[in-house]
N, C-alpha and C positions, 0 to 999 in steps of 0.2 A: 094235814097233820099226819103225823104215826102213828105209832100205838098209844090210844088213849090214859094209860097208865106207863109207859114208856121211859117217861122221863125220872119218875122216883124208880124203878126199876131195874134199868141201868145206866152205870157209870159213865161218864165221857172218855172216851178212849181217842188219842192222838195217833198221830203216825209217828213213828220214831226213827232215829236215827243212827246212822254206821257210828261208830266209837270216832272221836273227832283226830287219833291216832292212826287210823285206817284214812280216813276223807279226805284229809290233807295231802294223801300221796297220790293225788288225781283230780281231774277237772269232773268227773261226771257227778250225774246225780246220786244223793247218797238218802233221800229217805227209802220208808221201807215200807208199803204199800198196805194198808187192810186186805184182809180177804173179802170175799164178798159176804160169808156172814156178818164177820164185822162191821163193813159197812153198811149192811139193812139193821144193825143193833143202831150204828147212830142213828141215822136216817130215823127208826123207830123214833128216837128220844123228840122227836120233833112234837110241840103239845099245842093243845089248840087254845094257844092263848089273844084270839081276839084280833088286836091288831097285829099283824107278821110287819115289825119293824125291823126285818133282817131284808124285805126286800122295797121298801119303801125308800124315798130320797134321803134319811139317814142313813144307812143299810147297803143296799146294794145300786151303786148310779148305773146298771142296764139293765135295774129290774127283774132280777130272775126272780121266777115264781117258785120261790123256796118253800115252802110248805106243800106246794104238790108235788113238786117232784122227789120230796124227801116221802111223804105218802106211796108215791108210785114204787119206788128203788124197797120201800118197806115192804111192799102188798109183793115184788118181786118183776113189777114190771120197766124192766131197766130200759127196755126198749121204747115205751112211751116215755119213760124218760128223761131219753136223750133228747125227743123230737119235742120236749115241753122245754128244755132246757136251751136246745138251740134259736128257741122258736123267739128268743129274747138277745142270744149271746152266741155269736157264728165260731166263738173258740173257747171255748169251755177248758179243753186240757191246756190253752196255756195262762187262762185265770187260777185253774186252779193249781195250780203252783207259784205262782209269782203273786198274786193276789194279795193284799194285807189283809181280807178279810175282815172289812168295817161291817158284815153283814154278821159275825162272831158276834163283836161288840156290842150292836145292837139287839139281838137274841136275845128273849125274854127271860130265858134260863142264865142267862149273864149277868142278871141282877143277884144271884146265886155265885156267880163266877165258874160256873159249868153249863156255858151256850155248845148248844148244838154244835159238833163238829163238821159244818156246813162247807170247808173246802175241800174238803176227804174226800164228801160224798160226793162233790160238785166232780174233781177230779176223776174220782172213781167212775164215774158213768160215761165220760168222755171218754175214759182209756176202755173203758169193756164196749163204744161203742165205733173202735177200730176195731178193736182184736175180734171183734165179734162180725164185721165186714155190714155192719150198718151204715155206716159214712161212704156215700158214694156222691159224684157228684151230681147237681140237680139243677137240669139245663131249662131254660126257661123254652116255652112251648112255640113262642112267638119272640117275631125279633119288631122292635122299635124303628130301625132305621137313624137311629141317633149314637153320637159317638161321644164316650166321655171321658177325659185325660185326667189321672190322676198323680199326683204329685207325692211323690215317697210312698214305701209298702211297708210302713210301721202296723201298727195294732189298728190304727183310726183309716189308713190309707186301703190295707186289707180289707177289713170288715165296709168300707165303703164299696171298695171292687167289687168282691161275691153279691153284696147285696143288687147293687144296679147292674151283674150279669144276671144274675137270674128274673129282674127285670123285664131283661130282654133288648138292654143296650148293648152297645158295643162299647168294650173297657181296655182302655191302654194304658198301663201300670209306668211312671220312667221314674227309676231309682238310680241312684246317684254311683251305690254302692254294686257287688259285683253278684250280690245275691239278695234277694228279699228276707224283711224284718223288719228293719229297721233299727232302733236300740234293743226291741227284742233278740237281733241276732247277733248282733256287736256292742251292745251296753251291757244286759244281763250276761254275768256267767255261766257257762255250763253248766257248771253244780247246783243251779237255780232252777237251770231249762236247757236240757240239750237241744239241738236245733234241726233235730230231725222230725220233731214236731213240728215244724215251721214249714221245712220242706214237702213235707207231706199234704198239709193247707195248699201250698202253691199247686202241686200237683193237680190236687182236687180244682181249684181256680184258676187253670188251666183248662182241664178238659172242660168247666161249665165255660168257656169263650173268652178269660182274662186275657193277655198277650203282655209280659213284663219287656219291660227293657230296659236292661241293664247298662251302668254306667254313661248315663246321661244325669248332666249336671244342671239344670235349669238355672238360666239365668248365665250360663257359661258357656255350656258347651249348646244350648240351643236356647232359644228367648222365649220368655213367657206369654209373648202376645202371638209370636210364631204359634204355638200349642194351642189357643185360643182361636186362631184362626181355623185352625186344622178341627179343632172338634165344636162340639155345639155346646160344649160344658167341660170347666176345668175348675177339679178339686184338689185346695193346697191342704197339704197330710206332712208337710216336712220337719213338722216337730221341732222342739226348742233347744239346739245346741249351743247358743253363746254360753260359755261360761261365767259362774258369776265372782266375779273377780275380789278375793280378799283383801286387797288395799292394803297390801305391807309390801316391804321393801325387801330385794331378795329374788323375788320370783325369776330372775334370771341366771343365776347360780345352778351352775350341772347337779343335776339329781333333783331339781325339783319340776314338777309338773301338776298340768293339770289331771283329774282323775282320768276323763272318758278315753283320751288317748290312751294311758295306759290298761285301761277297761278292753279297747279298742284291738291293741295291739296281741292283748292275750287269746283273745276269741278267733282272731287271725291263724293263728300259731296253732287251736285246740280244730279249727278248721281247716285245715292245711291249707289255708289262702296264703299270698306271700304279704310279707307286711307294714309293707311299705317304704317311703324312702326315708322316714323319720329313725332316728338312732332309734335302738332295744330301752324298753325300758326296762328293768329287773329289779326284783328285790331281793334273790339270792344273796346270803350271806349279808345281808345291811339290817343296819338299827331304819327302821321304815314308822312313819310320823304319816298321819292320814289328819287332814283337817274340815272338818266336819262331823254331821252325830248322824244322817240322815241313811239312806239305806245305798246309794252311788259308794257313800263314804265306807258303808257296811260291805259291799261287794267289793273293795279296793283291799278291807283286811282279808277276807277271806282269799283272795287271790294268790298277795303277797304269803299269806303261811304256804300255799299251795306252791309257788315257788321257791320256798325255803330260805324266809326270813330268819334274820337271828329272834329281833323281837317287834312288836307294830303298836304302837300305842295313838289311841284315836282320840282327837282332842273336838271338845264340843261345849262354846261357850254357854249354852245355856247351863241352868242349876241342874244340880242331879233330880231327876223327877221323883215323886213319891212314890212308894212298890206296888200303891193301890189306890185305885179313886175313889171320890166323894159318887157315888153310884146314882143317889137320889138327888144331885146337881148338874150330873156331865148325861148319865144313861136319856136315850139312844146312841147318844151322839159319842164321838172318837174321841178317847180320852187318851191325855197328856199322863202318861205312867210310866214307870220304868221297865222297859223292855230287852231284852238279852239276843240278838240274833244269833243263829247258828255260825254267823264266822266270829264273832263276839267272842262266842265260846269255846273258842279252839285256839283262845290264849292271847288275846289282844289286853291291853292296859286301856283301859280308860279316864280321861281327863276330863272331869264338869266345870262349870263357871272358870273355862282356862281361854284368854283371849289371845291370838297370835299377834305378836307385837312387830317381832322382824323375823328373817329368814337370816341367819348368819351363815360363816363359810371363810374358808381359806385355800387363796390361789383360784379362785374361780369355783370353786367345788362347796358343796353345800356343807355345814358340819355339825347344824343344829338348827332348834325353832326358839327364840326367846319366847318368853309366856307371861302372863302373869292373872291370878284370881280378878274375877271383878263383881262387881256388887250388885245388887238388884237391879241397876240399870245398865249391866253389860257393860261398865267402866272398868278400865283398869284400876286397881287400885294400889297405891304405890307402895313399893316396899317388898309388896307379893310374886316378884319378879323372877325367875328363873327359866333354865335351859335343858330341853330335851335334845340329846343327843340324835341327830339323822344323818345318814346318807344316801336316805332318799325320800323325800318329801312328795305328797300327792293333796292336790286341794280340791275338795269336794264336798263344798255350798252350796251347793245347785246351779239354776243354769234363769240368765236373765231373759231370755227368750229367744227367736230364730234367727237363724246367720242372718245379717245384712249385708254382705257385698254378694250376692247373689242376684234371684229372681228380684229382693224389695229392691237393691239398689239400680237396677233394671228399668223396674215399673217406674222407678221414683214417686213424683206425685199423685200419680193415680193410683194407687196401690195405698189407701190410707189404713196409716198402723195407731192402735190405742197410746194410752199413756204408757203400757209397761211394753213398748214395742212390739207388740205382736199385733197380727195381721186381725182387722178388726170386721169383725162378722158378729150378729147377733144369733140365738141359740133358737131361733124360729125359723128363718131362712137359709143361714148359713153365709149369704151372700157378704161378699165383700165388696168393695167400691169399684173395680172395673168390672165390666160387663161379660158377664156369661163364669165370669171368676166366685167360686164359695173358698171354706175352709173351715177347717175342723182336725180337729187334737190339741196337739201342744202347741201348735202353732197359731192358734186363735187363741186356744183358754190358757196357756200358758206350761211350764213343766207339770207334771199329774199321773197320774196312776191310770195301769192299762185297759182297765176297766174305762175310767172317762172317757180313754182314746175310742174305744171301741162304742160307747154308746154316742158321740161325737159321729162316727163314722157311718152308724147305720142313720143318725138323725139327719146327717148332709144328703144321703143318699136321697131319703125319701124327699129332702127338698127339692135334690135335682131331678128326682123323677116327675116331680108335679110339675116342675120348670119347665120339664122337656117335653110332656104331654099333657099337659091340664088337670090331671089329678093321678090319684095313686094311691096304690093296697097295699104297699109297705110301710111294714111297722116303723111307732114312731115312740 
């Protein structure tokens, strides 16, 4: 805990943000950091209320031990810290920004509606523990003799690599793409997470003995069994790209797309990478229609203002949520409320209980979304019919899970996928059905926040380490 009176004492204080007139005219990040008193005032409000369901499997799924290190950052010791902090979550500064923060929610002081400002601090001690030249890398003392291939360098793909290098295996990282992340480096926007945080990890995972290699496509440009031969363990980290498909008519119509490429394409551009052989997509100057409510859908408005839409309106068939929950029904757990994101606020329209019916258009060229309200069961309801003007449409419902013409359709029947197509491993072993093959992130448990990716990644690790030697002192 903090300070034992802490919490009636002082206020919760947020980080705040650039004027959304300023933020627009750029990709980078635009909040505005605590100072470090500040941050030991929230950290203080931390109370010792019993059970810390901010870090418990409501709360936070990799477990940060949030009440000591919100103790430690109070007492002034940022330096233990970080190494309490890491000692659960190998990336802290990029949870704590992109994070949703279900360990907020859970916060005993949120039955109040003033929980501890637990991303701040989470943040904050991860950035003072570069700036402050405490993160260096940490080679393991002994080496294994065993070699292990990992598949994509998303959130789960990384936090598996460091963990089994400092192990003391040998780690070969093959991503598809031309740099490591994953959807961290080419899904999230800049404005979310610049990506020199990312490269700086690799750096680090480098010198502890990682070896990336870039632009290998599994499953294409080299086979899956090939990989398996070559090492004594192969972890799939490739995350869930299919898109999930709206089921309306249209979607072939110029100016509509699916989200991630256009996601895709911007990060390219903000990276000076080239961007591909796919036409530009743009929202400069267009009436721009996002379909979905979820947060892919969220970083698609916030993009398109950033490219100088006319207007973006985000359609989201669920009802409008209520502004506040039933606390002593939902509390720990993640409640369904109405929520406002930062690109939300920088002038998007929003559409509740609005179902997309078709994709219209003239001459080939998209010109609108029909719509219409629907009822408690997500039905259209007739009559309630109408058209948003677009020219240029983006769909962003999520994702049904990982490519199949790849590695699965490769492996074909040995390679067994669950009911919702993803690559089926249980959350014990990690193992999947061919031999020496695990898997972990999105690519087992399905699309999910970076945090699972990551407590997925160090959970494989520690299976493959037992795998590979008969037991193991990595956390689990």
């Amino acid at each position: 805990m903090g300070k034992v009176t802490g919490f009636m004492e002082i206020d919760r204080q947020e980080q705040k943000y650039q004027p959304a007139s300023d933020r627009i005219r750029h990709f980078r990040e635009f909040t505005i950091p605590l100072n470090d008193q500040d941050v030991m005032n929230q950290a203080a409000r931390c109370m010792d209320c019993g059970i810390p369901f901010c870090h418990g499997p409501t709360g936070c799924p990799v477990n940060n031990q949030i009440p000591d290190w919100n103790d430690l950052v109070y007492q002034g010791d940022w330096d233990f810290a970080l190494k309490n902090l890491h000692s659960t979550n190998n990336f802290p500064e990029f949870t704590g920004r992109i994070c949703p923060a279900p360990c907020e929610e859970a916060c005993t002081l949120n039955l109040e509606d003033i929980p501890v400002n637990i991303k701040s601090v989470e943040q904050a001690i991860a950035d003072k523990g570069w700036e402050e030249g405490w993160i260096v890398p940490e080679l393991s003392a002994t080496k294994t003799g065993k070699a292990v291939a990992i598949i994509g360098s998303g959130p789960a793909g990384m936090a598996a690599a460091q963990q089994l290098a400092r192990a003391g295996h040998t780690v070969h990282v093959y991503e598809r793409e031309p740099k490591a992340g994953g959807l961290l480096r080419y899904g999230i926007p800049d404005f979310k997470m610049e990506k020199h945080y990312i490269d700086r990890r690799v750096k680090q995972m480098e010198a502890e003995g990682v070896t990336f290699h870039y632009g290998v496509n599994v499953g294409v440009t080299v086979a899956l069994e090939e990989l398996a031969e070559r090492h004594d363990a192969v972890i799939l980290c490739a995350g869930a790209e299919r898109p999930r498909d709206p089921g309306v008519s249209g979607m072939e119509l110029e100016g509509c797309h699916w989200a991630m490429p256009y996601l895709v394409q911007q990060n390219r551009r903000v990276g000076g990478e080239p961007e591909g052989d796919e036409a530009p997509i743009w929202a400069g100057g267009k009436h721009v229609v996002v379909i979905g409510g979820g947060d892919t859908a969220s970083d698609c408005v916030g993009t398109a203002f950033r490219q100088g839409a006319l207007s973006v309106t985000q359609l989201d068939i669920r009802p409008i949520p209520p502004l506040k929950e039933d606390k002593l029904a939902i509390w720990p757990y993640w409640p369904t409320k109405f929520r406002t994101s930062s690109s939300q606020a920088e002038g998007a329209e929003r559409e509740f209980s609005a179902a997309t019916l078709a994709l219209v258009g003239e001459d080939g060229k998209v010109t609108g979304v029909k719509c219409a309200r629907v009822d408690e069961k997500r039905r259209p309801i007739e009559g309630t019919e109408f058209i948003l003007r677009a020219d240029l449409v983006l769909a962003a419902i999520g994702f049904s899970g990982p490519l199949l013409e790849t590695y699965i359709a490769e492996a074909g029947e040995k390679l067994e996928l669950d009911g919702r197509t993803n690559v089926k491993a249980n959350t014990e072993d990690y193992k999947t059905s061919m031999d020496k093959v695990f898997a972990a992130g999105d690519v087992r448990k399905g699309q999910s926040l970076v945090v699972w990716a990551i407590r997925e990644g160090r959970q494989a690790a520690r299976a493959v380490d037992e795998f590979l030697t008969g037991s193991t002192d990595l956390p689990r």
